[in-house]
C-alpha positions in Angstrom: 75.9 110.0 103.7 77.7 110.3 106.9 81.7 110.5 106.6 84.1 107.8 108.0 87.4 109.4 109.3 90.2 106.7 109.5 91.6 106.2 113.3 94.9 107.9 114.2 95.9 104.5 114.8 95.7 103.5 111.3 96.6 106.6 110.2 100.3 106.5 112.2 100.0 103.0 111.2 100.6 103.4 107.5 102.6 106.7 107.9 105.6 105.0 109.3 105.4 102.0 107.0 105.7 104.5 103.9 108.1 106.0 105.6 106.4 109.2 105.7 106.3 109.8 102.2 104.2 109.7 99.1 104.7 106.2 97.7 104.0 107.6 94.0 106.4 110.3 94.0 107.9 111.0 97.2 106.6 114.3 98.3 106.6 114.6 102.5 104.0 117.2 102.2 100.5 117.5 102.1 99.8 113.8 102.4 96.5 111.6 102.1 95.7 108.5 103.4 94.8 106.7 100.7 92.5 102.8 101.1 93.3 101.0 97.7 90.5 98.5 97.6 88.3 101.2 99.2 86.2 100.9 102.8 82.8 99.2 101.7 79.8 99.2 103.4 82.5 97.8 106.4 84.1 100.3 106.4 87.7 98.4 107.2 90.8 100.2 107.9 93.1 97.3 107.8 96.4 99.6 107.2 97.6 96.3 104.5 94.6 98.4 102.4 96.1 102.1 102.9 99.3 103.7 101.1 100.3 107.6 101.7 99.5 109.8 98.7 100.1 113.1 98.6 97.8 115.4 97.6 98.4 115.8 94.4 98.9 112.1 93.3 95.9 111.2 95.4 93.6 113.7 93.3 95.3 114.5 90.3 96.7 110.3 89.1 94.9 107.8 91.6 91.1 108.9 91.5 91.3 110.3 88.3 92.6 106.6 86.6 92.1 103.8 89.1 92.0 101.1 86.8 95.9 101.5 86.3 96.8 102.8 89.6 95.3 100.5 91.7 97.1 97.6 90.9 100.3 99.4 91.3 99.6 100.9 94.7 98.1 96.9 95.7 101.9 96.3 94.5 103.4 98.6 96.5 101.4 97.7 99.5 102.4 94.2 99.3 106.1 95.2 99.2 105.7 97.6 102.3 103.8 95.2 104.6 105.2 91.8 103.7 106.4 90.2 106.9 
């Protein structure tokens, strides 16, 4: 399976709306891009689907228990990009 690698675009995108930070636990290293609802088979990168993780979070809470992250980080997404 061929990988996708998000744009710069998107990724500068949702870096300055999290304000360059992990929106878990507010590390400024090692960050992730992180798609909550996932890419599909489109492939999207709308940045309203993409928080900042940092490494740890991303691996260690999100992917290892989306069920109760995912509704969080669709929470906190909502909050950053409301108009």
């Amino acid at each position: 399976m061929k990988r996708y690698k998000t744009s710069e675009e998107t990724y500068q995108k949702v870096m300055e709306a999290c304000m360059g930070m992990c929106v878990l636990c507010g590390k400024t290293v090692g960050l992730e891009l992180h798609h909550i609802r996932g890419r599909g088979r489109f492939l999207t990168d709308d940045p309203t689907n993409c928080v900042m993780l940092c490494n740890d979070c991303h691996e260690n809470k999100v992917h290892g228990n989306l069920k109760k992250y995912r509704p969080i980080l669709l929470k906190i997404a909502s909050d950053i990009y409301k108009d």
